[in-house]
C-alpha atoms as one frame of an Amber mdcrd trajectory, in Angstrom:
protein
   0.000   0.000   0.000   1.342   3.368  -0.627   0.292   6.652   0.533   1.550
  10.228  -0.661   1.071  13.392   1.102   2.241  16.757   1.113   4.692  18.544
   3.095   7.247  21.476   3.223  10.565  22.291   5.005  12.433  25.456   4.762
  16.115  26.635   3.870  17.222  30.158   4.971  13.831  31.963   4.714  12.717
  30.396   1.411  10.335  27.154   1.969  10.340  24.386  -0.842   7.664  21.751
  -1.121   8.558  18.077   0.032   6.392  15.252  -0.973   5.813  12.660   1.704
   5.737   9.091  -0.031   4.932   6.098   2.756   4.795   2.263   1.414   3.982
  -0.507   3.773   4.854  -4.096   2.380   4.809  -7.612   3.099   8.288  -8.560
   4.814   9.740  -8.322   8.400   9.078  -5.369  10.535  11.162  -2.916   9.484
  11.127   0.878   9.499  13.590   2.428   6.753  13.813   6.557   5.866  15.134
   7.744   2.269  15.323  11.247   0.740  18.655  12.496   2.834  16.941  13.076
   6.144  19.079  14.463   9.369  19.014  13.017  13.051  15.857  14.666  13.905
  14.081  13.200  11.358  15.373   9.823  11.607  13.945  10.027  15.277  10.856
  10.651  13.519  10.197   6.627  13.861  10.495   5.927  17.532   7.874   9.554
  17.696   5.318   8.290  14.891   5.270   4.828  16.408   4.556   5.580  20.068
   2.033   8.479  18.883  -0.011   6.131  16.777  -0.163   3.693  19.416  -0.928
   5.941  22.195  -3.800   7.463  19.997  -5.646   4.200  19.976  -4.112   3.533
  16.188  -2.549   0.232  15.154   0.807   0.055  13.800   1.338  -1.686  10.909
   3.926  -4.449  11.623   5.317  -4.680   8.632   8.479  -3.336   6.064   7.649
   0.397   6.034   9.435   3.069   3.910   9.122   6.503   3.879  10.942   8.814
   1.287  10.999  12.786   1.124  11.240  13.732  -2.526  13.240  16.043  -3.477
  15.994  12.933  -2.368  18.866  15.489  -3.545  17.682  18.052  -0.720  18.864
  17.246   3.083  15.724  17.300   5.051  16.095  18.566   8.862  13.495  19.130
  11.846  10.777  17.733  13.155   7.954  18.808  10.976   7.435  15.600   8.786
   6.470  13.661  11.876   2.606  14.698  11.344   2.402  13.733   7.566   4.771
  10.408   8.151   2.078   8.755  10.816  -0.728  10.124   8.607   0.797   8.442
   5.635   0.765   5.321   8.240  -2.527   5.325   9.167  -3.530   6.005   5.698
  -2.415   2.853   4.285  -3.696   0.509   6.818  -7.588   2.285   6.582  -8.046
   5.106   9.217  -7.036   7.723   7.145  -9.517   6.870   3.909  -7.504   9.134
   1.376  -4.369   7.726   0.429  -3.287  10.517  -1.915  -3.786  14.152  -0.330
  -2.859  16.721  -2.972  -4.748  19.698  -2.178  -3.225  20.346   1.496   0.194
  20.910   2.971   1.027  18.965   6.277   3.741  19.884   8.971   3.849  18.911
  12.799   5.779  17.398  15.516   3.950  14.545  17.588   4.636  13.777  21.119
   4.713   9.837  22.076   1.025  10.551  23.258  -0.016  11.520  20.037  -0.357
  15.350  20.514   1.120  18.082  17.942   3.481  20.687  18.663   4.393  23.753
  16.936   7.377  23.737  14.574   9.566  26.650  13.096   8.913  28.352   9.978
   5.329  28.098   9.071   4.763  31.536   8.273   7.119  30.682   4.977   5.799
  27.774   4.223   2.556  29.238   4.280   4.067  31.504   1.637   4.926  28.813
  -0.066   2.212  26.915  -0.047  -0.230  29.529  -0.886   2.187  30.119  -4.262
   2.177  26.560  -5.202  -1.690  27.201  -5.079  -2.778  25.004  -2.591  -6.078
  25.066  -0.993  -4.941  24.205   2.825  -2.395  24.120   5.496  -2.868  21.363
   8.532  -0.172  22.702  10.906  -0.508  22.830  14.916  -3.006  25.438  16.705
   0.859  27.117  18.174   1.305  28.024  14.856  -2.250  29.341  13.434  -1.842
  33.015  13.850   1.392  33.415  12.127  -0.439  31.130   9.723  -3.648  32.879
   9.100  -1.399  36.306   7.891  -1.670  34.578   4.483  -4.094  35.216   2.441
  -6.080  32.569   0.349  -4.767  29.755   1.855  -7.025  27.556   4.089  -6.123
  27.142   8.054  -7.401  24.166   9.752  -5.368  23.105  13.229  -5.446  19.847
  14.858  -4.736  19.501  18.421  -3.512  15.651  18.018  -3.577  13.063  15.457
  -6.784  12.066  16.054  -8.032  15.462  15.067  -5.652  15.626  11.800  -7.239
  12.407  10.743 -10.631  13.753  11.622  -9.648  17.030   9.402  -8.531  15.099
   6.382 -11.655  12.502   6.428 -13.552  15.297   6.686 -11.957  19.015   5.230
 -15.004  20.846   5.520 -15.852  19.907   9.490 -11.951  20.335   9.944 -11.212
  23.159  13.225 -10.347  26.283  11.447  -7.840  29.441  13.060  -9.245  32.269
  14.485  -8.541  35.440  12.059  -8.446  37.870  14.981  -5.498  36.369  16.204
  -3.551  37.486  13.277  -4.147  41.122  14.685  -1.041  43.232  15.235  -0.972
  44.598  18.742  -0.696  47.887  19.689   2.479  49.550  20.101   3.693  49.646
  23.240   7.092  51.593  24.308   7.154  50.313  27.929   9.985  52.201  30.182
  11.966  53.469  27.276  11.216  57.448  26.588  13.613  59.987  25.954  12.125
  62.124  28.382  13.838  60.154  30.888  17.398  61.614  29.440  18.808  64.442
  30.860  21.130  66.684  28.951  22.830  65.057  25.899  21.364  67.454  22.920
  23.442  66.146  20.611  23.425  62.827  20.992  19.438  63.234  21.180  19.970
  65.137  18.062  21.849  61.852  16.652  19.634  59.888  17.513  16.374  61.412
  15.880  18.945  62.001  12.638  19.883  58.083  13.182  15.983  56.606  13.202
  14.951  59.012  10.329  17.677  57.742   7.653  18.056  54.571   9.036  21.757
  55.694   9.745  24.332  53.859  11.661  25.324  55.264  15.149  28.433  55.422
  17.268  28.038  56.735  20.747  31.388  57.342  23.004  32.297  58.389  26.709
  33.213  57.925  29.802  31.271  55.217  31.914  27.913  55.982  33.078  27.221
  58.944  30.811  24.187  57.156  29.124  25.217  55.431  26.216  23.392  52.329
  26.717  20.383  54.201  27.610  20.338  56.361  25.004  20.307  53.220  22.491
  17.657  51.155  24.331  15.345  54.327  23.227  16.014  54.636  19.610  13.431
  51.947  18.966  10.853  54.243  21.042  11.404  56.900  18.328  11.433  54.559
  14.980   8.348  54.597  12.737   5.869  51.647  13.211   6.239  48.822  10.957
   4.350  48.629   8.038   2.526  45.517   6.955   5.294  44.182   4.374   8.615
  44.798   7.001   6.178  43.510   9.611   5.607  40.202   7.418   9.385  39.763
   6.542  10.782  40.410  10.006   8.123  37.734  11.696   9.308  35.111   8.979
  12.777  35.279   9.818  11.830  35.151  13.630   9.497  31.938  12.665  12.546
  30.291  11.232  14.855  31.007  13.940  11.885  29.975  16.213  12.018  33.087
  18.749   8.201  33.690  18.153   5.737  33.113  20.931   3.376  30.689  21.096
   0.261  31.595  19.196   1.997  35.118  18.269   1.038  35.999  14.563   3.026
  39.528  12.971   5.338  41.364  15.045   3.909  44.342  16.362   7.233  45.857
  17.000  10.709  46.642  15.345  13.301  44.085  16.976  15.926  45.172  19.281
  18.897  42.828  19.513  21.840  43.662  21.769  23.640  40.260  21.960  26.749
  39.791  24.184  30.033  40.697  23.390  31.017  37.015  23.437  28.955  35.973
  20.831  30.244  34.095  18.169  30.966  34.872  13.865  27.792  31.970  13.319
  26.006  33.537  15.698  26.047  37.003  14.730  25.726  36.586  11.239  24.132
  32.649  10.469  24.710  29.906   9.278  24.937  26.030  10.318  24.941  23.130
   8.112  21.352  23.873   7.990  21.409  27.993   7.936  19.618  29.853  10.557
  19.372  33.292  10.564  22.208  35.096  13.093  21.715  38.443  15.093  21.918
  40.381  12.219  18.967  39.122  10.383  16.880  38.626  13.514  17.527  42.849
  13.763  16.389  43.111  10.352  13.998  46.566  10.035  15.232  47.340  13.357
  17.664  47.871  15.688  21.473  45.930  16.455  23.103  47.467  19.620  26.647
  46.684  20.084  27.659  47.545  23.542  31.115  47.817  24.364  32.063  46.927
  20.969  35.503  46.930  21.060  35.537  43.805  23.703  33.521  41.807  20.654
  36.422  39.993  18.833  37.694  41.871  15.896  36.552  39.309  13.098  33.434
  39.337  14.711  33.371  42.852  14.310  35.099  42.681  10.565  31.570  40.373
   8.863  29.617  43.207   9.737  31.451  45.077   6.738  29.467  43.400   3.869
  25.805  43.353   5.192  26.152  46.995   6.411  26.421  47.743   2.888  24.284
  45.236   0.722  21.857  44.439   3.658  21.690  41.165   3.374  23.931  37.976
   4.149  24.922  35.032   2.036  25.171  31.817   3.792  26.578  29.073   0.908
  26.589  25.587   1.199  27.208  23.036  -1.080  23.992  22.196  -2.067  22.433
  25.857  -2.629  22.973  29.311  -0.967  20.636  30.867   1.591  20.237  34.361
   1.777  19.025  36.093   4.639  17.888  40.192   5.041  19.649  41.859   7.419
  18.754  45.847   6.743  19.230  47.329  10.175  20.243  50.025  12.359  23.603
  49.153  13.761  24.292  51.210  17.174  27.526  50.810  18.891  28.985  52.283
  22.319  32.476  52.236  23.524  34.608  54.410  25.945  37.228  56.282  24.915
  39.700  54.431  26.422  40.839  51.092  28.076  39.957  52.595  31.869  37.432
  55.231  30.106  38.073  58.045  31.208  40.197  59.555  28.431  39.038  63.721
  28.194  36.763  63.236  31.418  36.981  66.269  34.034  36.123  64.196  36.890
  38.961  61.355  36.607  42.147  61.487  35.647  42.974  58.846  33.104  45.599
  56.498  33.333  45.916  54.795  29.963  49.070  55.575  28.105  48.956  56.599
  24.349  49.895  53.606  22.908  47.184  51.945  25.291  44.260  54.423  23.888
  45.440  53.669  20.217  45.635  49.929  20.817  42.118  49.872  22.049  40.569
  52.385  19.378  42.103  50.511  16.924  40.018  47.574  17.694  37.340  48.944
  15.267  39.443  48.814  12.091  39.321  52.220   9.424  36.959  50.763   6.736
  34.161  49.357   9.833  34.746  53.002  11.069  33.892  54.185   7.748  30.785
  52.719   7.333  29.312  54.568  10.310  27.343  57.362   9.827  27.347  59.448
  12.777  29.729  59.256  15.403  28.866  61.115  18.862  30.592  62.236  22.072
  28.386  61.869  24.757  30.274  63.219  28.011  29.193  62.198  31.335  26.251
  65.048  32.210  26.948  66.664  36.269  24.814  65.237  39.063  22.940  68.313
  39.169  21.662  68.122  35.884  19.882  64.993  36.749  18.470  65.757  39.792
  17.298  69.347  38.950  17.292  69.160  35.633  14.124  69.200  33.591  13.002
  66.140  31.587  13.951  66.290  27.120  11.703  65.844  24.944   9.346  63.124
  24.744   9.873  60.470  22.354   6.523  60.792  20.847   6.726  64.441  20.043
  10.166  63.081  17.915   8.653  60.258  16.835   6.384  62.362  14.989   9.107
  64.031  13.065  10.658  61.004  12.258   7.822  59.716  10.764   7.465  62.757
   8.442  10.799  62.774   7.345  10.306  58.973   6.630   7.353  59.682   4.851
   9.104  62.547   2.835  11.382  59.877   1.504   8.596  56.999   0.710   7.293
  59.968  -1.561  11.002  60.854  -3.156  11.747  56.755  -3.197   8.813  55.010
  -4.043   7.868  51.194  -2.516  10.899  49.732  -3.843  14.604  50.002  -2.785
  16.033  52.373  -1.367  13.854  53.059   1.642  15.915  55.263   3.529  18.504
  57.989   2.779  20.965  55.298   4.111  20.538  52.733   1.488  20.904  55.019
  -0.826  23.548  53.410  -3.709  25.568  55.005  -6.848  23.079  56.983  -8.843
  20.473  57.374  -6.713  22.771  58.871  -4.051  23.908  61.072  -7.124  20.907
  61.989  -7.858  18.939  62.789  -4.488  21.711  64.068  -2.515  22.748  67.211
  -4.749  23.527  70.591  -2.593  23.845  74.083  -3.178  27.229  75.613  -4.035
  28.239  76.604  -0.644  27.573  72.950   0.911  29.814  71.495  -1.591  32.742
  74.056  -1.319  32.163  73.196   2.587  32.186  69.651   1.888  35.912  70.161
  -0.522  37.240  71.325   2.898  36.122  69.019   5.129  37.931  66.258   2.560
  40.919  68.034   2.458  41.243  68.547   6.536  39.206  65.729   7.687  40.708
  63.006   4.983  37.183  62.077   4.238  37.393  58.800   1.890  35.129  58.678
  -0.916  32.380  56.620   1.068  32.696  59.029   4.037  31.991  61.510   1.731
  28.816  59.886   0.459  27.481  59.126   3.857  27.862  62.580   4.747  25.827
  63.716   1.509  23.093  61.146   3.115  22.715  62.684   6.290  22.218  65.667
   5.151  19.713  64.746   3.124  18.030  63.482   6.246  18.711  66.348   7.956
  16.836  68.729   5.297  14.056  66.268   5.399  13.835  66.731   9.317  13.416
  70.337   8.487  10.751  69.773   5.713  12.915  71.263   2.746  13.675  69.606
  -0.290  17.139  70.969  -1.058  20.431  70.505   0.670  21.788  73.465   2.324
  25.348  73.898   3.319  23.489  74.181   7.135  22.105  70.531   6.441  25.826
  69.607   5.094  27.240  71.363   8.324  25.425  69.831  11.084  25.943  66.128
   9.073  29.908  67.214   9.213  29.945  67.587  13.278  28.790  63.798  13.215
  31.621  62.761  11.202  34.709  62.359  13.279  37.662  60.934  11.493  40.829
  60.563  13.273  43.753  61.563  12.231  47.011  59.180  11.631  47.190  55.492
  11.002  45.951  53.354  14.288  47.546  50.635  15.700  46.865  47.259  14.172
  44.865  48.815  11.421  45.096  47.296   7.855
């Protein structure tokens, strides 16, 4: 008897359908997998035969073998265990279709015969609903991200009694409830720049930072409110709109940091990972690739802190998906690609005991010291960061007298305008933001008046601007002008982008 179902399984962030073939023979007992399936899989057996049992089932005692078609495609997780025991049961006569077509299967079963949610679903949704089927049986922990899909059929089955109850019988089949798909309100908890006291200018960077999407350096002495400063960029950043919304949660449904029963993210992610993490971890990959930090900060924030204590070539991988903003992850058999368009934020102090040009402390760190420990971010990562701020340590009176900044609302709503100034100038596609900006575009959006370039031929001869430093500058001005509603670039708007770009002067120590 042979049974065929229909299944999925997902590499990077793509899904690609996987046909489930089950044929139970005469011979001795025997239970035999094909189609290059991993250890999880494999395990898939001991699962499928205690679940059947323990859900009142009988196994069939007989030579069983399953193959996953595509057989050229390694097959990983634990997803095929629902369609392998339905392919089971639907050869020895519970299951009365033997050939199911029309509907895509995923689950894992516990040995009692219940079904637990899985990763990626929202992309195989995707790609299920492109393929043109008419349903998707999946676990009720996986419905709403599910049910953001349009077209596409949600029934959920609690165990495998219900998924054989839902194939018998489609139209009586449990269905997912469409208000769960509902994103929630936004909700900026503690985080509101009112809290900060003092620090206009790295306020000022900040706002600059979350309208262009620009990349961020903040340095100074311990305790002057680096960290806190970061944690509140996302409380200023534009809601997400339905399409960043639907590609951030499908990289979080891969890497399987959704909650249960959570459907679209709500909010942009904020990722500060520790400064111990690893290259893999940061950026992805794995025999089978999973998305790294990078990714999982894709439309929103990555904050670095104390990023010169994260090991250099951790540091140096960051170089290509600040720029193309996205990540290759090749393998032998094909290449994953993952998005990773973010806003990178990093703090550091200005020296190994940090406080290097602080009033209150002497510092003790010799020269060579300082430059050894600056040059831990290398020149051309350096150079692909936008604004770079000094954010001294603010006196105690200031933040016990002082009165409270600016609310992040009230800059939230300039952020969105100048946001919404460049969906107008930009259109739906790429670039977004005045920092993705490439070749002619840049040319062509980021023109200025006479005196803003004769300002900006200075700055490259003093400064020793390279020719992407000079570009990035021309970018946040043009997010500067759109703060201030105009459509040209000023030499103001080129002069305030200038005090964000601090370039050192001399070679570093252990620079390339």
């Amino acid at each position: 008897m042979l049974a065929s179902l229909r299944s999925a399984a997902v590499f990077g962030v793509e899904a690609y359908p996987v046909h489930v073939e089950v044929d139970v023979a005469f011979g001795l007992p025997h239970f035999s997998m094909v189609g290059l399936p991993d250890a999880t899989v494999r395990e898939s057996r001991d699962r499928v035969r205690s679940a059947i049992r323990n859900s009142g089932f009988e196994f069939p005692h007989h030579r069983i073998t399953v193959n996953l078609a595509p057989a050229d495609v390694r097959k990983a997780g634990s997803s095929f265990d629902l369609p392998i025991a339905l392919g089971l049961l639907a050869t020895s006569g519970p299951l009365n279709r033997r050939c199911v077509d029309d509907t895509v299967i995923v689950g894992e079963l516990s040995l009692d015969g219940a079904i637990n949610g899985i990763r990626g679903v929202l992309p195989i949704a995707v790609g299920a609903r492109r393929l043109g089927m008419k349903r998707l049986l999946l676990p009720p922990h996986n419905a709403a991200e599910a049910s953001v899909v349009d077209g596409l059929d949600i029934c959920i089955a609690r165990s495998l009694a219900e998924a054989v109850e839902a194939l018998n019988e489609p139209e009586r089949a449990k269905r997912a409830d469409a208000a769960s798909i509902a994103m929630a309100a936004r909700s900026d908890g503690e985080c509101d720049l009112a809290d900060v006291r003092g620090q206009f200018l790295a306020r000022r960077a900040l706002e600059v930072a979350a309208a262009g999407a620009h990349n961020l350096l903040l340095t100074g002495p311990p305790g002057a409110g680096k960290t806190m400063l970061a944690r509140r960029l996302g409380s200023i950043l534009p809601p997400l709109t339905f399409d960043e919304a639907l590609e951030c949660t499908a990289i979080h449904s891969v890497a399987g940091t959704l909650g249960a029963g959570q459907g679209l993210l709500s909010e942009r992610p904020f990722r500060a990972p520790h400064h111990t993490i690893s290259t893999v971890a940061l950026v992805g990959g794995g025999s089978i690739p999973r998305p790294g930090e990078i990714s999982l900060a894709h439309h929103g924030v990555l904050f670095l802190d104390e990023m010169p204590e994260f090991d250099r070539r951790v540091l140096e991988v960051l170089r290509q998906p600040l720029e193309e903003g996205h990540v290759s992850i090749a393998r032998a058999a094909r290449t994953a690609v993952f998005p990773a368009r973010f806003v990178l934020v990093g703090a550091m102090n200005p020296c190994p005991c940090g406080f290097s040009g602080d009033g209150r402390r002497a510092c003790r760190c010799t020269p060579v010291q300082i430059a050894k420990y600056q040059s831990r971010l290398s020149g051309p990562l350096r150079d692909r960061i936008d604004l770079i701020v000094d954010v001294p340590a603010v006196p105690v009176g200031a933040i016990v007298d002082g009165e409270a900044g600016e609310s992040s609302a009230a800059v939230r709503e300039r952020v969105i305008a100048a946001r919404r100034a460049q969906h107008a100038r930009y259109g739906d596609g790429e670039p977004r933001t005045n920092a993705a900006l490439r070749g002619s575009y840049a040319a062509k959006f980021c023109r200025t008046d006479s005196k803003g370039r004769l300002l900006l031929r200075r700055a490259v001869e003093r400064l020793g601007l390279s020719a992407r430093g000079y570009d990035r500058v021309l970018k946040v001005a043009r997010t500067v002008a759109d703060l201030a509603g105009d459509d040209g670039i000023t030499s103001e708007h080129v002069a305030e982008a200038l005090q964000f770009r601090v370039v050192e002067q001399g070679p570093r120590v252990g620079d390339v």
